[in-house]
N, C-alpha and C positions, 0 to 999 in steps of 0.2 A: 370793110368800112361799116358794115350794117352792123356785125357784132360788134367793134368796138363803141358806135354808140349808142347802140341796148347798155354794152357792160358803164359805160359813163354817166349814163340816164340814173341806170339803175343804181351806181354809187352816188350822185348826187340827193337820189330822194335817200337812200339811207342815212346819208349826212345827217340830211335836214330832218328825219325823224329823228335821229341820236340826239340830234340838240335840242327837240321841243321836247324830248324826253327827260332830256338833263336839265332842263331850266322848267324847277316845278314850283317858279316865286311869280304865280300869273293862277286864273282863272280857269276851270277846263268844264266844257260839258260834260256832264254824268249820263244826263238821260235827255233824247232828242225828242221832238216829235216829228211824226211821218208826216210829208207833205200834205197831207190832210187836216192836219190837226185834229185827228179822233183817237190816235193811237201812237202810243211811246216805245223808244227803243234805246239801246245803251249803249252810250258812248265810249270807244278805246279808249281816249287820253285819260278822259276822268277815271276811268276804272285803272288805268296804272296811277294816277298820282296816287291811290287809294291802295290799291295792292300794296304797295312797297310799305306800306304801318305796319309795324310789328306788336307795338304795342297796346291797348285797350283802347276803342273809340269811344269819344263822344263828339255826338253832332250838334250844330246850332242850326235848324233851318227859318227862314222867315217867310212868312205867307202874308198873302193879302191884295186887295188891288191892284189894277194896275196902272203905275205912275203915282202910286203911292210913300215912293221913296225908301224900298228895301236894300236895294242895291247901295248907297248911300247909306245905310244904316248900319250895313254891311263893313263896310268900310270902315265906318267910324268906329266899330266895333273891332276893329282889327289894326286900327290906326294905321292905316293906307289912303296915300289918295287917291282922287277918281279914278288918275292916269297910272296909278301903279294897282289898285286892287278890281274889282267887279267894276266894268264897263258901266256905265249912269247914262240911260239917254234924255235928251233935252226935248226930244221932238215928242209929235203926242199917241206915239204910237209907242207899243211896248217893245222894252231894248233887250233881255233877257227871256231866252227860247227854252224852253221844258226845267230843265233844273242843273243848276253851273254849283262847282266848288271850288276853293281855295286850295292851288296845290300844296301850300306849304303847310301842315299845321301848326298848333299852338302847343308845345308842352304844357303840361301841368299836371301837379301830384295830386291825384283827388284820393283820400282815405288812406292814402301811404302807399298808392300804388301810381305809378308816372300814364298818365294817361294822354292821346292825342286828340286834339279837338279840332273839328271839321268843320268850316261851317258852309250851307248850303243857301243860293240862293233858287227863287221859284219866280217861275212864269209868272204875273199878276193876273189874276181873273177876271172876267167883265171884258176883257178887253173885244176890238169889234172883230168876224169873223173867226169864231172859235164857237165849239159848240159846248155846253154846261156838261156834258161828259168828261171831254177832253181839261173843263175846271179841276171836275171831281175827281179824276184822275190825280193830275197833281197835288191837290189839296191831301189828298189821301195816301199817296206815295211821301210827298215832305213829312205827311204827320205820321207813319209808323218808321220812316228812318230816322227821325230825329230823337235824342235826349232832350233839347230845348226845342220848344215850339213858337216863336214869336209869332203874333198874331197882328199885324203893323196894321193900325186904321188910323184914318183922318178925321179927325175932329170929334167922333163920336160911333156910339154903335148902333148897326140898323139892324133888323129883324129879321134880313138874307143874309147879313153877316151871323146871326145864331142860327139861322136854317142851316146856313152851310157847313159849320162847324159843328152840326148835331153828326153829320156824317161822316165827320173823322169822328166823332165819340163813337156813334155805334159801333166803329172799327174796333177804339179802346174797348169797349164791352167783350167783344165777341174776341177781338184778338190777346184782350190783356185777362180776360174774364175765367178767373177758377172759384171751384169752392176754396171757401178761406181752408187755412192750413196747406193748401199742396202748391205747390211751386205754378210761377206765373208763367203763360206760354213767354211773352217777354215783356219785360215793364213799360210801361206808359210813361210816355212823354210829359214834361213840364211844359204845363200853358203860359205862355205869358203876354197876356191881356197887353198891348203897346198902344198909346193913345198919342198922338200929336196932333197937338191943338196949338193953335194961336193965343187961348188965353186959357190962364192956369185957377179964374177964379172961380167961385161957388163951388159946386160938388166937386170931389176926390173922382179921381177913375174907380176906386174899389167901389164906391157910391155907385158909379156910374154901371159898372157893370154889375155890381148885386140887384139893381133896381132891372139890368135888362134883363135877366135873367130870373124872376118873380113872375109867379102864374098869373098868366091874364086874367081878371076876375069874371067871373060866369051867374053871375045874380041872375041871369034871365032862363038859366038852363038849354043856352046853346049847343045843342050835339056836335058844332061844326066845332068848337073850339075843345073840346074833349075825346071826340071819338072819331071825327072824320078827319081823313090827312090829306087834303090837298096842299099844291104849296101853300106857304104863308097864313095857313088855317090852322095846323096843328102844335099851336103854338105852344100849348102847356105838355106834348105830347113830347117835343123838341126841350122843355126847359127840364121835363123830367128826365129824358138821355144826359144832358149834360151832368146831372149830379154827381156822374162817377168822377167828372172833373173836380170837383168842388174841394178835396183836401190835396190837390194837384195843381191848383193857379194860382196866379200871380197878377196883379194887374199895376200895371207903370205910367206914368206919363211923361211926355218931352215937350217942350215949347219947341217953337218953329226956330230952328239955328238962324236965321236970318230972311229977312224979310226978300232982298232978292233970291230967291230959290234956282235963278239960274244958272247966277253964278257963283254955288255954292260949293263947285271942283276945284275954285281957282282962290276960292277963301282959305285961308290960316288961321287956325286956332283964336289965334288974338282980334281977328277979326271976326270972329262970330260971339254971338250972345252969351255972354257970361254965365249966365241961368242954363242954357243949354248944354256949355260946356259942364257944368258941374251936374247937369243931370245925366247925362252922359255919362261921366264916369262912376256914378252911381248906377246905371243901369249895366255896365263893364263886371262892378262889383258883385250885383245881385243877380247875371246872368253866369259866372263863377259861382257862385255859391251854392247855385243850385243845381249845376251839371254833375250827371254820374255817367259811367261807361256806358252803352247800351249792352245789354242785359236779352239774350234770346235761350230763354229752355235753360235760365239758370247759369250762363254762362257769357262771360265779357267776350265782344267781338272783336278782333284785328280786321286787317286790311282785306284779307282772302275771304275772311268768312263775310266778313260786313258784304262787300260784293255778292256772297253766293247769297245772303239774303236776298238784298236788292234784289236781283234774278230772278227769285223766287215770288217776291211781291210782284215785281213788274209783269210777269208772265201774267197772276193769279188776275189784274186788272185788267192786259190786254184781254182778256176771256172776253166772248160776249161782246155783244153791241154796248149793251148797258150798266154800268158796273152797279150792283147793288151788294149791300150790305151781307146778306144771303149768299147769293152766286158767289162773292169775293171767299168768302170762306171756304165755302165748298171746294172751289176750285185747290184755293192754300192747304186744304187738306186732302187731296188729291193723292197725294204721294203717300200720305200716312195710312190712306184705305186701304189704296195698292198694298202696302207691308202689311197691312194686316187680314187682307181676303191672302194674301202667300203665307203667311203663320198659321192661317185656318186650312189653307191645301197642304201643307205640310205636315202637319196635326193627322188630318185624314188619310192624305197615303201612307202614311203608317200603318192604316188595318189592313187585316188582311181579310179580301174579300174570296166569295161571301161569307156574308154572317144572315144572322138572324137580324131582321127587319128592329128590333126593339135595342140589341145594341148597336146597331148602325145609327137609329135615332138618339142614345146614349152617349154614343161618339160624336154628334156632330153638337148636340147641346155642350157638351165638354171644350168642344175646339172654338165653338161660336161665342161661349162666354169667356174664353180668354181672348179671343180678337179684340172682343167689344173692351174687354179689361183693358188690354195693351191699348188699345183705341182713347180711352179716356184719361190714359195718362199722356199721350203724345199729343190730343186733337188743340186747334184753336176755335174759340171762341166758344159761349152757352148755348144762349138760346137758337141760333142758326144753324149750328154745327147738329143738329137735329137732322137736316138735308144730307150730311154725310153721313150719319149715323143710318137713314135711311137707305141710303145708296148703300155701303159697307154691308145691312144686313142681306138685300137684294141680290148682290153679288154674291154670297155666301149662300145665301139659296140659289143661285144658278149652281153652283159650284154641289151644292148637297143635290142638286136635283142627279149631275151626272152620275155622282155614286153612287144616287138610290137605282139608275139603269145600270150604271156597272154592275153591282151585285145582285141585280135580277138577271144581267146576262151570266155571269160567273153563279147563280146561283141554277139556274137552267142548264148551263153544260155539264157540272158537279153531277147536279143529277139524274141529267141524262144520261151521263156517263153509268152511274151506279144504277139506274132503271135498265141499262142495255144489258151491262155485266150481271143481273139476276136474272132478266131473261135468255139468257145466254147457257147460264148455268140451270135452271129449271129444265132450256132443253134438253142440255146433257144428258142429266138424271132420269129423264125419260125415254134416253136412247141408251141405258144401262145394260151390258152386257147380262150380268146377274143383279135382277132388279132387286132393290130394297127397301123397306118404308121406311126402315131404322134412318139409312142411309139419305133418303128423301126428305123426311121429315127435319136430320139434323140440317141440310144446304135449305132447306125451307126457312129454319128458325135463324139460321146466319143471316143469311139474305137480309130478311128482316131487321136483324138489328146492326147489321152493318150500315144499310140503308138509314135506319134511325139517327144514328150515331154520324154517320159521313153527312147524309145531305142534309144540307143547313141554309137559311134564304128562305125567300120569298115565293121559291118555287116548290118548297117542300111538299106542299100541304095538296099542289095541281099532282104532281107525283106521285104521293104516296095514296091518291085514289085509283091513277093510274097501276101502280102494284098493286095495290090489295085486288083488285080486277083482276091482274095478269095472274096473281098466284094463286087466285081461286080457282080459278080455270086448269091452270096447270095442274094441280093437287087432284080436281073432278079427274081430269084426263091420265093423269100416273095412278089412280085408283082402279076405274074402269079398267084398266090395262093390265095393272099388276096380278091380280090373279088369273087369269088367262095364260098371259106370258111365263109365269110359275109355274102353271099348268104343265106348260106345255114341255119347258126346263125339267118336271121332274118326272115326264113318261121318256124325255131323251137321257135323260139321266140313266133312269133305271135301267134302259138298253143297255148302255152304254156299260153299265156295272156288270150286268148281265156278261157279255163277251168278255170284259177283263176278269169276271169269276173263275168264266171259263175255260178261258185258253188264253191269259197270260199268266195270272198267279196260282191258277187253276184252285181257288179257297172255296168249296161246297156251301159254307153257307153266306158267304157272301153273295155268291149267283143266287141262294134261294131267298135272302132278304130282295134282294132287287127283284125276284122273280116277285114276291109277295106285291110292293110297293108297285109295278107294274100293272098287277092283276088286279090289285084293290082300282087302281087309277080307271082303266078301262073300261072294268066291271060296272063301278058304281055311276057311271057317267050313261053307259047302258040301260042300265036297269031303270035311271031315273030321268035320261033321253036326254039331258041336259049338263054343261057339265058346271052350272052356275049352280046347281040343287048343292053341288058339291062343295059348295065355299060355305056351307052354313052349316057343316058336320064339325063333332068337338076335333075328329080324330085329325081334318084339313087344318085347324086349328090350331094343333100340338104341331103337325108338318111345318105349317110357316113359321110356328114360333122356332123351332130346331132349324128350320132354315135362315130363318133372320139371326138368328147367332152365329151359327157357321159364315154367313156371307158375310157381314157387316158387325164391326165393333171396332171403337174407339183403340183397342189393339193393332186391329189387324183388318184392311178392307180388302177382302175376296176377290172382291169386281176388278182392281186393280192389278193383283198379285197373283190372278189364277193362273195367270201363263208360267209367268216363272216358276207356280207351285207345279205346277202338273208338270212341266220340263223338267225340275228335279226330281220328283217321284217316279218319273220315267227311265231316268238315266238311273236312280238307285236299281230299280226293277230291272234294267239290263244289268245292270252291273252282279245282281244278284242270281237271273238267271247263265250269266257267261261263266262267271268267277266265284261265285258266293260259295254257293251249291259243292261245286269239285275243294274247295280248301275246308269248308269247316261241315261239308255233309248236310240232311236232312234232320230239323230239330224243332219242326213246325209241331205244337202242342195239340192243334183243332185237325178234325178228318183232311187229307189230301184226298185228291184223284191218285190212282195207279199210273206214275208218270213210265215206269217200262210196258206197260202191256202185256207181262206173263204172270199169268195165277198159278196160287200154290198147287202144287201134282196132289193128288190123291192117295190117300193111305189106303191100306188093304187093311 
């Protein structure tokens, strides 16, 4: 029982959404407001009557008052009545909540392309319990979604009605505002100055609003009227924002349709004021004539985008306690920062770190001046958009500050890595079987320019004091050592030649060269008690030079190959004592030793 009527519940509400979905010749909110009235939110129905356009919109919205008879204008503008178009209330409280639209729209070809016309109505302001936010919010949202902006007043214009509407121009400014020549973030709305009054004589409306809109005159040199902006003070400060309106309005008048106003749902044509009717449809006329699609980044809106705008604005207003003109921007370009602090990190992790400190600063001026570039062709608004340009650059120095430690850390391990590996190899060289200076000298000059060449950064320069340190020290300490250790390689040498003279190859004067080079060694270290007196003779001199070519050369390094050399020279020498000798005989040039041990017999 339980499921079957969840599943009945549940086909019933789907019914009745399919049918207020299918019947879009009515009324739908677009944007609510939150039981509060400080803050707006977006209505489903309205956002589907509106998705389903395909083709280019254009919006009519009406602002103004409230109980000023928009809804009703509405109306008549759509030629609907009460009871078929926008609800009209009689009582004295306002009858339309945040911002309602017409689901059905209007065809019409504007420029040779079929365009659908929306029109919206708006919350009236003033009303009691709402706060001057929760106004400026609406006012500001009607005035960047609309094509047309009717501006519906009673009788005349007051000096909060230009305060208020400075505030949608600052918008225009900042949201419609490029250098001439480059495309508009998206075109500004058509004003249209709407006057209904009860009597049509003396001044025109365009009278009427050219005169309100004329700078208050300042013969006394008031600062309050020029420079200070309190409310309803900066009056010339307000008349000069509106300028940008000035080759953008329009200003209309309507006599009152009839003198009972209350029951003016239930009147017919025929029964209302002939003057009215006929301005009316003049005002039909001249609100056609002057709709174009809405127009964002160069490009006409449908159904889908129109919405993702709205979105967009609606979020940028909820910002913030207090909407202002500044904050709103900032916020609306929010997302374009974002893309371009990620075009500037994308930019950067391309290098490859480390580098040297000057092009890392090279690289980031390159990546920062194409953000800011792509930044200036996407942002909204002039003068404000300043706060994102600030933010934008902020973030991009957060962002260069990481890689200026990246590449001090990357440039610190590089070359700690290359400080370890010459110290590593320095020690080596020092623990050389057959020492060489040839050989020292060359991993010395390597070192050094490997180092030069590899480590790069920020850390070089801590480094490379550190090395030049290390390999002074090494170089003192391979010096001090080197002839000693020579020393002492060529008194074991000489032995050593000595016994192989002797009694392996048994070659007389090679025992007696090594006997020489022995006896010089010992001698002269005797005689002079020292054997450091010895390193300052030419003859020690000639030794290391003959020694440093034997051991070491770009050929051939000794230190490395002496085992294998001596292991082949051994195995020939056996080979030559086993085998040599018995197949090809005795054919040695220089004196031998008597390898049999019997002397020639004596002649008589």
């Amino acid at each position: 029982m339980d499921r079957a009527f969840v599943f009945l519940l549940s086909l019933c509400l789907l019914l009745q959404t399919s049918l207020s979905i299918e019947n879009f010749h009515q009324a739908f909110p677009i944007v609510e407001p939150d039981p509060n009235h400080t803050k707006l939110r977006l209505s489903r129905e309205g956002l589907e009557a509106i998705s389903r356009i395909t083709t280019p919109i254009a919006a009519v919205a009406v602002i103004g008052p409230y109980r000023s008879g928009k809804s009703f204008l509405l109306n008549q503008l759509l030629s609907l009545s009460c009871y078929e178009g926008f609800g009209v209330g009689h009582m004295r409280d306002t009858k339309t909540k945040g911002i309602w639209v017409w689901g059905t729209p209007l065809e019409l070809e504007i420029d040779g392309v079929k365009t659908s016309i929306i029109y919206l109505d708006t919350e009236g302001f003033e009303s009691v319990g709402k706060s001057n936010v929760y106004d400026d919010r609406i006012f500001a949202l009607a005035t960047v979604m609309s094509s047309v902006l009717i501006y519906n007043l009673p009788e005349t214009i007051r000096e909060a009605d230009i305060s208020r509407l400075s505030f949608a121009v600052e918008l225009a400014e900042e949201f419609y505002g490029r250098v001439k020549g480059q495309d508009v973030a998206f075109e500004p709305s058509k004003l249209l100055w709407l006057i209904q009054r009860d009597f049509l004589q003396g001044k025109s409306v365009k009278e009427m609003v050219d005169e309100a809109l004329k700078h208050v005159p300042n013969e006394d040199g008031n600062k309050n009227i020029d420079q200070v902006y309190p409310p309803f003070v900066q009056v010339n400060r307000i008349r000069d924002s509106l300028a940008i309106m000035g080759d953008n309005s329009t200003a209309f008048s309507l006599p009152q349709p009839h003198l009972m106003r209350t029951k003016l749902c239930d009147l017919k044509d025929e029964e209302l004021d002939p003057t009215y009717v006929a301005r009316r449809d003049q005002l039909k006329k001249l609100v056609a004539s002057i709709l174009r699609p809405k127009i964002v980044q160069g490009k006409a809106l449908n159904g889908k985008e129109f919405i993702s705008f709205l979105e967009q604005i609606l979020d940028a207003l909820n910002k913030g306690e207090i909407p202002s003109t500044g904050s709103l921007v900032e916020i609306f370009n929010k997302d374009i920062v974002e893309r371009c602090v990620k075009l500037y990190n994308e930019r950067m992790v391309k290098l490859r770190l480390p580098m040297s400190e000057e092009y890392l600063q090279s690289a980031h001026e390159t990546a920062h001046n194409e953000a800011i570039k792509a930044f200036d062709a996407q942002h909204f608004g002039r003068q404000h958009a300043k706060k994102s340009v600030d933010q934008l650059d902020e973030q991009m120095q957060e962002v260069y500050k990481n890689f200026v430690l990246a590449n001090e850390y990357q440039s610190s391990k590089l070359c700690e890595a290359l400080y370890t590996k010459c110290e590593d190899d320095m020690d080596h060289l020092q623990a050389l079987r057959l020492p060489s200076m040839a050989k020292f000298n060359a991993g010395f000059v390597y070192c050094n320019q490997s180092f030069e060449h590899q480590c790069v950064g920020p850390s070089k320069q801590s480094y490379e004091q550190r090395l030049t340190k290390m390999m002074g020290k090494a170089r003192s300490l391979f010096i001090k050592e080197y002839n000693n250790r020579l020393f002492n390689w060529l008194v074991a040498f000489s032995l050593v030649t000595v016994v192989v003279g002797r009694f392996i190859i048994k070659f007389i004067l090679l025992e007696m060269a090594a006997w020489i080079l022995f006896i010089f060694l010992e001698t002269y270290t005797r005689m002079f008690w020292t054997a450091e007196s010895l390193f300052y003779n030419p003859v020690w001199h000639f030794i290391v030079g003959t020694w440093e070519t034997v051991v070491y050369s770009p050929v051939l390094d000794l230190d490395r190959w002496a085992i294998p050399i001596v292991c082949i020279i051994a195995l020939c020498v056996l080979y030559w004592r086993c085998y040599g000798k018995r197949k090809h005989g005795s054919s040695w040039l220089l004196p031998m030793y008597n390898k049999n041990g019997r002397s020639r017999e004596r002649s008589e």
